[in-house]
LUMDRENVO-268193 format. One record per residue (C-alpha): x, y, z. Coordinates in steps of 0.001 Angstrom, whole numbers. Example, Ala and Ser with C-alpha at 12.3 -4.5 7.8 and 13.67 -1.06 7.14 Angstrom:
BEGIN
VEXFI        px        py        pz
VEXFI     12300     -4500      7800
VEXFI     13670     -1060      7140
//
This chain:
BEGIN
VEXFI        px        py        pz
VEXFI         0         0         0
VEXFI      1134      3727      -695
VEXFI      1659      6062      1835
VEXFI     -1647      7954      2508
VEXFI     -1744     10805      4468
VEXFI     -4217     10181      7638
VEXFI     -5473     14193      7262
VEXFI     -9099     14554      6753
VEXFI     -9671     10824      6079
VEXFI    -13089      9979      5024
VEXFI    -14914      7377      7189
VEXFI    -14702      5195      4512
VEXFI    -10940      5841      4227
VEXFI    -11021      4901      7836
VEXFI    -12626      1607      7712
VEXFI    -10061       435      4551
VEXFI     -7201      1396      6269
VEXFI     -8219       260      9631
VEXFI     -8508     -3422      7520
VEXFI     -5368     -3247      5965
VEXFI     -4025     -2503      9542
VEXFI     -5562     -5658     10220
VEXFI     -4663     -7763      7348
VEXFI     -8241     -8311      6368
VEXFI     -8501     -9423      2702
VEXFI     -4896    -10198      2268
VEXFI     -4208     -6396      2203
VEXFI     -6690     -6479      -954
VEXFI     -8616     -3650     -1812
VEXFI    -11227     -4268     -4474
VEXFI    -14726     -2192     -5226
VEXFI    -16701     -2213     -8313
VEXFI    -19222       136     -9225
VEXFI    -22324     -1863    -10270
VEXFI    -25422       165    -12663
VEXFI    -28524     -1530    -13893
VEXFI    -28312      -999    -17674
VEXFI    -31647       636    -17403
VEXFI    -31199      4118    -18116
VEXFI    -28379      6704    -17909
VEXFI    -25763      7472    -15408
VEXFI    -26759     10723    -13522
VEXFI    -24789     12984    -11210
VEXFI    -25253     10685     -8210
VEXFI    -23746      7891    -10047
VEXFI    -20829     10328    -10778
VEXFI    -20469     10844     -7183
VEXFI    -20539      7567     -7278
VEXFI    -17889      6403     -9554
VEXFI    -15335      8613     -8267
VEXFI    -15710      7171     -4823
VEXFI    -15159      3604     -5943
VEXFI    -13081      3988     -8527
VEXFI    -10511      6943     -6461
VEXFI    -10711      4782     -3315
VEXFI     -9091      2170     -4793
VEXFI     -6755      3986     -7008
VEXFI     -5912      5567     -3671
VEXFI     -5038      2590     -1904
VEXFI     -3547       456     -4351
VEXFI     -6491     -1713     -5710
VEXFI     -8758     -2647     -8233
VEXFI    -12219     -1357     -9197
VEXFI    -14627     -4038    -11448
VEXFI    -17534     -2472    -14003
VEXFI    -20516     -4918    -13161
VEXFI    -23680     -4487    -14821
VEXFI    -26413     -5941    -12043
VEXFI    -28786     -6664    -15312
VEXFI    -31127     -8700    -13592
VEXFI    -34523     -7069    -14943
VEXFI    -34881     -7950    -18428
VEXFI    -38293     -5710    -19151
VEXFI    -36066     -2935    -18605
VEXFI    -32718     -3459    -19491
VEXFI    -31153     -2587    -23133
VEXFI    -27066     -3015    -24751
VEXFI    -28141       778    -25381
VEXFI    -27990      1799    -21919
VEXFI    -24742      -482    -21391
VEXFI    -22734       827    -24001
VEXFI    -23710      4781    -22679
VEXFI    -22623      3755    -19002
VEXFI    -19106      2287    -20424
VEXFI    -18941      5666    -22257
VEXFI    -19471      7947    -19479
VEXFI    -17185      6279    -17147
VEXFI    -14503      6248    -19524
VEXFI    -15504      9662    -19829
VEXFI    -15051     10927    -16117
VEXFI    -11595      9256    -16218
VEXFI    -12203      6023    -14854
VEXFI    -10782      2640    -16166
VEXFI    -12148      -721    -14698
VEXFI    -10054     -3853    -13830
VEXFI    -10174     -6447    -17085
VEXFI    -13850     -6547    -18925
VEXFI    -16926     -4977    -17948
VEXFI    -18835     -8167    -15910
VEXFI    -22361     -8824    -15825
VEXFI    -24699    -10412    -12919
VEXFI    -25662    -12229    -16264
VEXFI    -22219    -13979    -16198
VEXFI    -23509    -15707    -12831
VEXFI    -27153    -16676    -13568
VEXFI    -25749    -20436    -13280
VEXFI    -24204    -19980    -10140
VEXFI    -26595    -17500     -8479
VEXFI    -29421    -20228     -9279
VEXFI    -27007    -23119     -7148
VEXFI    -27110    -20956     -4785
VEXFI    -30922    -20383     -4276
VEXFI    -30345    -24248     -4779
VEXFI    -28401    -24516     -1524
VEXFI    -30334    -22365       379
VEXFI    -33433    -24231      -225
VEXFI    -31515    -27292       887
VEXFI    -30104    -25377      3586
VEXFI    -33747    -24937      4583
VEXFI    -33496    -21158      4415
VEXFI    -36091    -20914      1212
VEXFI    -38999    -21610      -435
VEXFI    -41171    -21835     -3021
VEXFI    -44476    -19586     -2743
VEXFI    -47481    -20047     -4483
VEXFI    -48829    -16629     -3095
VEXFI    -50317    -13693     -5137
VEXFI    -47891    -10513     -4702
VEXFI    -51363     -8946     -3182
VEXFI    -51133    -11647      -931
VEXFI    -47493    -11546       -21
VEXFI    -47698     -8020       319
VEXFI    -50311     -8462      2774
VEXFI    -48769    -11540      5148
VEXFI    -45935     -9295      5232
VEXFI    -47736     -6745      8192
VEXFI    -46617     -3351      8362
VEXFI    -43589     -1405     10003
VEXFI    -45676     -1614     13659
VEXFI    -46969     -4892     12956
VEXFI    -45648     -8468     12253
VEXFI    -46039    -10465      9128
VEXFI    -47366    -14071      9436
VEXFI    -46194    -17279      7846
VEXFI    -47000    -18262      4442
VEXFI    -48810    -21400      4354
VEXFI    -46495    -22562      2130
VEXFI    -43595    -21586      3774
VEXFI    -43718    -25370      5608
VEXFI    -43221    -27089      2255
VEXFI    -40792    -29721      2471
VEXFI    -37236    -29425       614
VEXFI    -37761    -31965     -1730
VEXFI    -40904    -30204     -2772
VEXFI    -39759    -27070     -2801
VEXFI    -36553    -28494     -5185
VEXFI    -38870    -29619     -7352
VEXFI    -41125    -26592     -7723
VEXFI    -37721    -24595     -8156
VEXFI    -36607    -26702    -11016
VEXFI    -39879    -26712    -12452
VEXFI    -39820    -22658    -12442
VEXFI    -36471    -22607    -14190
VEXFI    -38048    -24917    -16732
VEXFI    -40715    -22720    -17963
VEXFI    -43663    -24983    -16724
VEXFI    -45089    -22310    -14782
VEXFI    -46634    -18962    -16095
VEXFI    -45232    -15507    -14723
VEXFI    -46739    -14399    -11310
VEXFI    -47832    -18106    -10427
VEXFI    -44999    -18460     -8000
VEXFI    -41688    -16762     -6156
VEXFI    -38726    -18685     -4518
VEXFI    -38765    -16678     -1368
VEXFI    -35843    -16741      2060
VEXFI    -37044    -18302      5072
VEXFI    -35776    -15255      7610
VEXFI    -38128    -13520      9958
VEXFI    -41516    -12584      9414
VEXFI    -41568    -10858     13133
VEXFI    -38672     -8935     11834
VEXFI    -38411     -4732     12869
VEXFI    -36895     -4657      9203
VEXFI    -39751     -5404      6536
VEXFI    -36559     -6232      4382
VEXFI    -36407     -9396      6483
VEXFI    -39429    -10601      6244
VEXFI    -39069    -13716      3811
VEXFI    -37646    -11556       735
VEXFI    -37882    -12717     -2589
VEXFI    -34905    -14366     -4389
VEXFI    -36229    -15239     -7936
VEXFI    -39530    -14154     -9815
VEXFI    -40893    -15941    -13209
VEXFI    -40284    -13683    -16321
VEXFI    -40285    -15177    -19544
VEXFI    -38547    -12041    -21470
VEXFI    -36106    -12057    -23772
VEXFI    -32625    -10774    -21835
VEXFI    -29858     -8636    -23548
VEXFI    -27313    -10925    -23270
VEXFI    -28503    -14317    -21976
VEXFI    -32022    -14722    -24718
VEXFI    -34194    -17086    -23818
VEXFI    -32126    -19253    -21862
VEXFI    -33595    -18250    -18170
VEXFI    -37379    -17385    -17431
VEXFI    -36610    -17011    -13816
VEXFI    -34433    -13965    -12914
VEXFI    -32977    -13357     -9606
VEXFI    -33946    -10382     -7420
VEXFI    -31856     -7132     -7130
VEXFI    -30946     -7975     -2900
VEXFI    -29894    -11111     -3776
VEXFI    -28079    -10654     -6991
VEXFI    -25745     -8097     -5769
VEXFI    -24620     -9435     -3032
VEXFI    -23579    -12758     -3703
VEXFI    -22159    -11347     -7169
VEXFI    -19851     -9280     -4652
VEXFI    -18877    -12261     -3391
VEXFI    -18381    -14077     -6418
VEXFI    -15954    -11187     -7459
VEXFI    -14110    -11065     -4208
VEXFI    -15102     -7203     -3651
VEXFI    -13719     -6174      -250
VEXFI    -15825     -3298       425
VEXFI    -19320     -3122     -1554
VEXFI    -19698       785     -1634
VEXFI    -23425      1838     -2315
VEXFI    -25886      4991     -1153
VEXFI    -27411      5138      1999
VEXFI    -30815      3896       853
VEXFI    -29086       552       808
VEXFI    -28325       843      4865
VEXFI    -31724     -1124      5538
VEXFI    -30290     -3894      2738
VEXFI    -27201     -4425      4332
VEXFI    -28693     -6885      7574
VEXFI    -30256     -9477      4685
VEXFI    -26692     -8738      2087
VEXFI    -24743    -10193      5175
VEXFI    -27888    -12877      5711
VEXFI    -27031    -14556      2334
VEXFI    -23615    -14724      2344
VEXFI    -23692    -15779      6162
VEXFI    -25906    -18536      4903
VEXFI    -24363    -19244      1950
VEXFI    -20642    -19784      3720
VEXFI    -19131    -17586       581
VEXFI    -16730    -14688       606
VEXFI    -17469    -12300      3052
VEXFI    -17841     -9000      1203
VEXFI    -18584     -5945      2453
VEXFI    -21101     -3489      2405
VEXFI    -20698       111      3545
VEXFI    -22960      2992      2760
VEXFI    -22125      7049      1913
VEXFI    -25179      9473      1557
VEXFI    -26144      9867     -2225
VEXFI    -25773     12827     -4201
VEXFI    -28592     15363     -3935
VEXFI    -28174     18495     -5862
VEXFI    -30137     21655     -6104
VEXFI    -32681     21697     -9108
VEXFI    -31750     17823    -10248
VEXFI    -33373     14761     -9372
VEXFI    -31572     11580     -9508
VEXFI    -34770      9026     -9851
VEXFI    -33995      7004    -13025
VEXFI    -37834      6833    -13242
VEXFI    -38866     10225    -12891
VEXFI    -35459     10817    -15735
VEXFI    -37674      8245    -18369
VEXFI    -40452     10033    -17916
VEXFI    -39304     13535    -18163
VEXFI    -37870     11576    -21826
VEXFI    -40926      9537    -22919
VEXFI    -43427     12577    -21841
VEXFI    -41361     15288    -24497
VEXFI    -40159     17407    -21738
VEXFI    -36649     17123    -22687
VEXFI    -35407     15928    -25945
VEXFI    -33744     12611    -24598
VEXFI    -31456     11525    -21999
VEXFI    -28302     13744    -23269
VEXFI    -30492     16935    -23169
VEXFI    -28295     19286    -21574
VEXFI    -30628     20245    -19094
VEXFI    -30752     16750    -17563
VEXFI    -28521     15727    -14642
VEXFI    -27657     12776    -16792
VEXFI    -23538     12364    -16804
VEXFI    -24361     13018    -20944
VEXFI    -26494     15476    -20575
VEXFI    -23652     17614    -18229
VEXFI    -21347     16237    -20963
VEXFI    -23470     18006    -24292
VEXFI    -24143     21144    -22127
VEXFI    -20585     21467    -21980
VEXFI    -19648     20654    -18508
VEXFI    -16384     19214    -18294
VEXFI    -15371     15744    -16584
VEXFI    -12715     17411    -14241
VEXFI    -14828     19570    -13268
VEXFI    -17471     17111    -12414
VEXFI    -14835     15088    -10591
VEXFI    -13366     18352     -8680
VEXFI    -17403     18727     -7664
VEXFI    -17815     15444     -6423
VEXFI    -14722     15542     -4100
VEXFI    -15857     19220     -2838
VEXFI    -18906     17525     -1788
VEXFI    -17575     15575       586
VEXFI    -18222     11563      1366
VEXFI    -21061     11709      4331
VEXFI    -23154      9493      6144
VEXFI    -26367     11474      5780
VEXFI    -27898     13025      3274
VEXFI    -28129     16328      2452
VEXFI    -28874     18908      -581
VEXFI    -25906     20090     -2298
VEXFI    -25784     23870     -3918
VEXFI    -25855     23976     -7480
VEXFI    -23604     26881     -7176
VEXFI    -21045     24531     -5993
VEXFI    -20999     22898     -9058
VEXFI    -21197     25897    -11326
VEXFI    -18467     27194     -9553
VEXFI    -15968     24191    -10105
VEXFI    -17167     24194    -13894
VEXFI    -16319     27802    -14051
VEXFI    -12887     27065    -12510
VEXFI    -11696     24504    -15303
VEXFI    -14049     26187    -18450
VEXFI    -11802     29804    -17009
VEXFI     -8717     27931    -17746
VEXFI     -9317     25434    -21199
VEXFI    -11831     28008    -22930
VEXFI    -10696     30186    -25529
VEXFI    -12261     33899    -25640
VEXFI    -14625     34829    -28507
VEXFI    -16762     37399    -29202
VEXFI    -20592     36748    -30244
VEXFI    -23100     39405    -30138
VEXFI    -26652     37194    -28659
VEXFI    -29064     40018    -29964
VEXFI    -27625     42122    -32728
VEXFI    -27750     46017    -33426
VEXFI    -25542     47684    -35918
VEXFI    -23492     50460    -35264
VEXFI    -21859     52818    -38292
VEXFI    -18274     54304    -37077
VEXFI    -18794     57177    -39432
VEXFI    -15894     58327    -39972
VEXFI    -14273     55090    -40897
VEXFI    -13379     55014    -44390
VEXFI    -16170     53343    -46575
VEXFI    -14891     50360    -48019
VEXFI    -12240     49698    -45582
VEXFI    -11447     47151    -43424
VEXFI     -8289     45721    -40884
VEXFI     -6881     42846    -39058
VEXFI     -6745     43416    -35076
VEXFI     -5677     40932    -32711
VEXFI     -7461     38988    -29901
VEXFI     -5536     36853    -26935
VEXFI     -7230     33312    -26986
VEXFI     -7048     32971    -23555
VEXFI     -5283     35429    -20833
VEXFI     -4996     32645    -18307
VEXFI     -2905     30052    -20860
VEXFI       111     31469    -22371
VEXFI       498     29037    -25085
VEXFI     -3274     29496    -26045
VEXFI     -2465     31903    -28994
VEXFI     -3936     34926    -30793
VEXFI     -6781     34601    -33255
VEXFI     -7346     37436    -35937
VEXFI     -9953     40273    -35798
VEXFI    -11805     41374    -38948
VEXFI    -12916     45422    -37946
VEXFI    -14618     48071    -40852
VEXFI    -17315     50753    -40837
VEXFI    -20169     48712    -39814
VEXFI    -19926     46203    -36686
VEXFI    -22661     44206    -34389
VEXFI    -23529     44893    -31002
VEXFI    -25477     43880    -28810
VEXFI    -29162     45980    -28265
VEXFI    -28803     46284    -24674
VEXFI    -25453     47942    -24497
VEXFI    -27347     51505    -25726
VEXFI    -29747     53314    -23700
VEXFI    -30879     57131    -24804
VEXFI    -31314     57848    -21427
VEXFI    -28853     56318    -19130
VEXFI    -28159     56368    -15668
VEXFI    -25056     58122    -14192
VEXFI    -23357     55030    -13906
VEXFI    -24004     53405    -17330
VEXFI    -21109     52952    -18737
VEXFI    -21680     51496    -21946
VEXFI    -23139     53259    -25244
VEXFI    -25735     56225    -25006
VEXFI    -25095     59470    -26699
VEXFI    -22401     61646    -26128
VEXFI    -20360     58809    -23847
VEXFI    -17093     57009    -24991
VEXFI    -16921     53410    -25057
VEXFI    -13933     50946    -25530
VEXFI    -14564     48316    -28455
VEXFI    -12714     45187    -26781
VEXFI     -9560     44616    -28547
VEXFI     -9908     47815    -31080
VEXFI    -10664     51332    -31102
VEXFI    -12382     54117    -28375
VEXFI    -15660     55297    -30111
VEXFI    -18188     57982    -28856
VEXFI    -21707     57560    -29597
VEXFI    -23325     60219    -31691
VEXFI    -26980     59225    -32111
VEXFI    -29431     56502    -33158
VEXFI    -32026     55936    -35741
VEXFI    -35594     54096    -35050
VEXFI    -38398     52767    -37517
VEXFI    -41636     53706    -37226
VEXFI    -42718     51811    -34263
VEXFI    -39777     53184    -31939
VEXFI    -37482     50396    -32449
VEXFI    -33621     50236    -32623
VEXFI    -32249     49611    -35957
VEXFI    -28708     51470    -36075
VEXFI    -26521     53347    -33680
VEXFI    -23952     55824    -35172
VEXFI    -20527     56633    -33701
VEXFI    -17192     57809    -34412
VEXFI    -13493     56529    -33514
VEXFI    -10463     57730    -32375
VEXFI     -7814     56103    -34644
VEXFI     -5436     56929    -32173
VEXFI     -6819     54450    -29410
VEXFI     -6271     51134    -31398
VEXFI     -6175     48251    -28735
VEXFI     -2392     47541    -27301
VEXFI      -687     50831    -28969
VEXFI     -3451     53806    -27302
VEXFI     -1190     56420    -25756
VEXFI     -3460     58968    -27235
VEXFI     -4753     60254    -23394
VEXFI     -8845     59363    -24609
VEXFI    -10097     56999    -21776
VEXFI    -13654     54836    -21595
VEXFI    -15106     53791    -18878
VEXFI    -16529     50989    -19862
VEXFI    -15624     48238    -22866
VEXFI    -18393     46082    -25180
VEXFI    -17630     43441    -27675
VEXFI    -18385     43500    -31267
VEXFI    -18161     41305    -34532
VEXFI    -17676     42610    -37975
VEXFI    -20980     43050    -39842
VEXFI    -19079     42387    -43189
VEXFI    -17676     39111    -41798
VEXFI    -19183     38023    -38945
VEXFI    -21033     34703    -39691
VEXFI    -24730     33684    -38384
VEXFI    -24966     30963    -35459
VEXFI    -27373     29464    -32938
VEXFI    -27429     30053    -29472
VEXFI    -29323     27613    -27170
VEXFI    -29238     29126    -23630
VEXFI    -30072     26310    -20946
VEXFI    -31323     27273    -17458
VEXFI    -32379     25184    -14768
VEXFI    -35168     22220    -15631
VEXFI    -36751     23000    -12275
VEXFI    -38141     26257    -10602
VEXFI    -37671     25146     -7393
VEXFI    -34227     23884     -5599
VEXFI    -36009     20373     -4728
VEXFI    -38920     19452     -6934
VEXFI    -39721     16120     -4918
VEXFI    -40645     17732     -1512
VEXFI    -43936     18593     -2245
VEXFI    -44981     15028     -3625
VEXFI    -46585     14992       150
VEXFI    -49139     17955      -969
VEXFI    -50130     16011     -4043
VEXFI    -47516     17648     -6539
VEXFI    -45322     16280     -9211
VEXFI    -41904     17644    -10356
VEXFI    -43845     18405    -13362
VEXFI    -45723     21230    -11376
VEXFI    -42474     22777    -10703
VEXFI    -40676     22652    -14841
VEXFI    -39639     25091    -15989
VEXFI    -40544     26199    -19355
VEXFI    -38248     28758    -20018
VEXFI    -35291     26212    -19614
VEXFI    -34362     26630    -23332
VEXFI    -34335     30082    -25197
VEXFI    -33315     29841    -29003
VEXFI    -31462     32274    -30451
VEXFI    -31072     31898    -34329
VEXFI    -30088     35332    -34982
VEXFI    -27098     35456    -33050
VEXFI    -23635     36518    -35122
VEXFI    -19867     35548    -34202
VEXFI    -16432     35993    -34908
VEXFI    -15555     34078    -38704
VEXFI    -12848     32255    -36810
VEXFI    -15210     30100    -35183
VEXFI    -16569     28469    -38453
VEXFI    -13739     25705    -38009
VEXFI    -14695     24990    -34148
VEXFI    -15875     21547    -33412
VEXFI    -18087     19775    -31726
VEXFI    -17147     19674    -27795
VEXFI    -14938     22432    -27739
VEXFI    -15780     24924    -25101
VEXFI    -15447     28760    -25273
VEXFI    -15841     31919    -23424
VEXFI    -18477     34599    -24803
VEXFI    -17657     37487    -23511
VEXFI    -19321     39587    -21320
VEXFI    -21979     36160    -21789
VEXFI    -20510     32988    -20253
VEXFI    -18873     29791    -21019
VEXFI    -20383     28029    -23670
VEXFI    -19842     24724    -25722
VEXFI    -20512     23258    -29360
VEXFI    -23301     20956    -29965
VEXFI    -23315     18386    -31706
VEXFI    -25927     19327    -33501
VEXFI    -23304     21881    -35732
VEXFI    -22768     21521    -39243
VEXFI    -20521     23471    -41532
VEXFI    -23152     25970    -42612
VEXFI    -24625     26543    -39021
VEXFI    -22884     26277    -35801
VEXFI    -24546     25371    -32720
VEXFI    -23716     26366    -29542
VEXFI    -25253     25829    -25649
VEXFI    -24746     27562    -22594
VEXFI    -23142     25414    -20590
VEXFI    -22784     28118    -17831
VEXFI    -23015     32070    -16689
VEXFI    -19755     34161    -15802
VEXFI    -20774     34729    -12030
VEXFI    -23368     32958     -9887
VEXFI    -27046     34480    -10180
VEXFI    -26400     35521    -13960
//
């Protein structure tokens, strides 16, 4: 093991190192990270991915992908190959090949075998209204089954018989012989296998039984060797029957230990409530960028070490709590400040004439790609007579501290000349069509010793050249911090979306060298905010989403 600084450990960090101190697992240190293939990662799975995976990078040990695809109604190769993607994406690299529960349908199935044997299941010819029912309620004990005092032979046979496809779906369960007085309801004779005959991803038609989620995962954890099973805290009442199986079973002893889950401000993190926000048309699909989706962060531009820097701000905890959203803007800022090149893109055009520019004329000026990397470059500058700006950087009656274009006032064009406003001109109906102006030539950006000073500084692109692009500004899906917590007063997060999350902006015009800019690469607008390319761009249009403001509360 490494040397690891015992600063600020984690109480997970404390339990791994407190069983290496102890020699437990041979000094191993193994987690996996295990998604049902039914839907796409979302922020809490980043969280937690960069638990299991940076754990055991930190301490010297391996991390397995397992795919716990043990529902086949809603499980699809799509979903599988998009989780590989994002993890890869985040930075993460698994031990060997991804794994599947799949892989252990044969063995999982010996070992219901052995527990029935073992006298610690059964087969149960019970309705699910009826099991549901015998089970009792959190201040009330369950009662027996009547079948739960079938003999083992019988219940052998039933069990083969079920994995044989005699019996129809919802005829009968193979349920664990635990407690039906149990304080946990978890306890109380779970099921281990249900009938489905569905067609899985990867196994066909070979099974029409399919194990259950609690006992799938754990003794998949064992079959792996995983020394410490890392989940969310809605797990913690799971944990007394994970240890139940394997203590039954006599198998590897893995571990389970639970962290609170990621809750952030203005996301939700229910896969279900995700497919129906898709299926229902309120977002376009599962990579919209306003979904907390690791894709969706992904397309609106957010980057993955930024993500990962968010996740490790957050903190590992044993409850949960609601994380600020300006947390993770912030930390996106941070890196986008440092990678994205500065452009200039005018949202909501007005021109301007600089009168006394010679007609006809035009000039290459200079902009820094980025001030905070020194090897980021210059780009060129197309300036003439005419120029776009954007409408709300003129008012004809200003404030005293306005410092942007009205008449009369100077104003710095970023990276070119000083001009003074002169006047504007409106159509009929009082709107803004042109602003005029005149410049010092004197005042050119980076050789100005001419003495003329402006307040204040706007950006611009060259009418002449400037080339047409789409702007898709993203705000939050939600109007309210947590959508879920009023699902008591009979609302839905539906109540609560927000439909001004997407504003189109087809009019918008930007610097010409941005025609070559690809897909994924992120830049800064000024005076706007960071922003990224969609992949929706082709040559003739670019496409371009906010991934987020300059400052909080933009």
């Amino acid at each position: 093991m490494s040397e690891v600084s015992k600063e600020s450990l984690n109480f997970i960090e404390e339990i791994i190192e407190q069983d290496l101190k102890e020699g437990k697992y041979n000094g191993r240190v193994q987690t996996r990270f295990p998604p049902e293939p039914n839907g796409y990662l979302h922020i809490g799975h980043a969280k937690a991915i960069c638990i299991s995976f940076g754990l055991a990078n930190k301490y010297g040990g391996h991390t397995n992908l397992r795919f716990d695809d043990t529902n086949p109604t809603t499980e699809e190769t799509e979903f599988v190959n998009a989780i590989k993607r994002d993890v890869k994406w985040l930075g993460f690299e698994w031990q060997n090949d991804a794994l599947f529960a799949s892989n252990y349908f044969d063995q999982l199935y010996q070992f219901a075998v052995d527990l029935i044997k073992k006298g610690f299941a059964y087969v149960d010819n019970s309705t699910a209204e009826e099991i549901a029912l015998m089970k009792g309620t959190p201040t009330k004990p369950g009662i027996d089954s009547p079948y739960r005092s079938r003999t083992i032979e019988e219940n052998v046979l039933l069990f083969e018989e079920m994995k044989n496809g005699i019996h129809p779906d919802g005829s009968m369960v193979l349920r664990a012989k635990v407690d039906m007085a149990s304080p946990n309801m978890l306890m109380r004779d779970p099921l281990i296998y249900r009938i489905k005959h569905e067609h899985h991803h990867r196994t066909g038609d070979k099974w029409c039984i399919y194990p259950m989620y609690d006992f799938a995962h754990g003794q998949s954890d064992s079959i792996e060797q995983i020394t410490h099973s890392l989940c969310s805290l809605e797990f913690i009442h799971h944990r007394p029957l994970y240890d139940w199986f394997i203590e039954k079973l006599g198998i590897f002893p893995s571990k389970q230990i639970e962290f609170a889950r990621m809750n952030v401000e203005y996301m939700i993190t229910s896969k279900r409530k995700l497919l129906n926000l898709v299926n229902e048309g309120y977002v376009t699909g599962w990579d919209d960028p306003r979904m907390p989706t690791i894709s969706g962060m992904r397309r609106r531009g957010y980057t993955a070490e930024s993500i990962r820097t968010f996740c490790d701000k957050a903190g590992v905890a044993k409850r949960d709590n609601m994380i600020s959203i300006n947390l993770l803007e912030s930390c996106v800022r941070e890196d986008l400040n440092k990678v994205a090149n500065r452009a200039m893109v005018v949202l909501n055009p007005v021109k301007i004439t600089i009168t006394n520019y010679p007609e006809g004329s035009s000039e290459i000026l200079k902009g820094e790609n980025n001030s905070e990397n020194p090897e980021s470059g210059h780009h060129d500058i197309p300036f003439g007579r005419s120029l776009w700006i954007e409408s709300d950087d003129y008012l004809e009656e200003a404030p005293k501290k306005y410092f942007r274009l009205t008449p009369g006032a100077n104003v710095r064009l970023k990276n070119a000349y000083i001009i003074n406003c002169t006047s504007a001109i409106y159509d009929e109906n009082g709107n803004l069509t042109e602003i005029l102006a005149t410049y010092y030539p004197n005042t050119r950006s980076g050789s100005d010793e001419s003495g003329i000073s402006a307040k204040g500084t706007i950006h611009w692109v060259s009418a002449e050249h400037g080339l047409a692009c789409e702007i898709r500004d993203y705000s939050r899906l939600f109007t309210v911090p947590n959508p879920t917590a009023f699902e008591d007063e009979g609302k839905t997060i539906y109540d609560f979306y927000n439909k001004a999350s997407l504003i189109v902006k087809k009019d918008a015009i930007m610097e010409p060298w941005l025609a070559n800019c690809k897909p994924g690469e992120h830049f800064q607008f000024l005076r706007k905010g960071y922003y990224v390319v969609d992949e929706d761009s082709s040559e003739k249009m670019k496409v371009f989403n906010l991934t987020v403001s300059l400052k909080e509360g933009w």
